[in-house]
N, C-alpha and C positions, 0 to 999 in steps of 0.2 A: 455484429451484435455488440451492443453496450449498456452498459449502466450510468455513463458519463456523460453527458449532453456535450461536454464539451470536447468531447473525442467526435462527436458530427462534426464533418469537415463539406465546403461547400457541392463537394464532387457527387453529392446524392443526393436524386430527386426525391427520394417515397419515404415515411417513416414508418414504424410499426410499434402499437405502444403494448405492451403488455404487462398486466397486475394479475398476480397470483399464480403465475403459469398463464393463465388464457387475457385473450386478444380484446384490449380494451379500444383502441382505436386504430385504424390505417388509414393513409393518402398522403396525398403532395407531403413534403418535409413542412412547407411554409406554411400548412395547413393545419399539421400535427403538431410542431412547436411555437405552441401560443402560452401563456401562465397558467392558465384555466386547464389545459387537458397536462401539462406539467402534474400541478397541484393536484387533480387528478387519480394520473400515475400514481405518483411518490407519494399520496393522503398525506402533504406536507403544505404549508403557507407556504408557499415559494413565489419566485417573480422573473420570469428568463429577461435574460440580457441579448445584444444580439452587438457584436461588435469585433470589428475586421471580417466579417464575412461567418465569424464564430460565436458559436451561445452559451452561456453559463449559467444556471442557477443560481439564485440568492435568498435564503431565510429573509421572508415580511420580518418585522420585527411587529412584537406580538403586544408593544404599549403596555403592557404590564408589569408590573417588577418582579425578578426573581426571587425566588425561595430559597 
């Protein structure tokens, strides 16, 4: 179990996503790691990456100026 996407290593098929305690979505890895069920998860703008066989998270940038 993780909270790092980028700790998923290619060695496992299935993912299992969970928000708040309970079971937001399961299946294939290549099915569960897409931006859409990410952003999701994490109720974050985000955008996965997929590179070396490995995935990371990336803050959308939200076009608006800070405060």
């Amino acid at each position: 179990m993780t909270h790092h996407v980028e700790e998923i290593t290619p060695v496992y098929s299935h993912a299992l996503l969970l928000r708040d305690g309970l079971v937001l979505d399961s299946g294939l890895k290549r099915k569960m790691l897409t931006s859409q069920l990410m952003a999701d998860t994490f109720r974050a703008d985000v955008r996965l990456r997929k590179s070396a066989g490995r995935h990371r998270l990336e803050l959308k940038p939200s076009g608006g100026r800070a405060s």
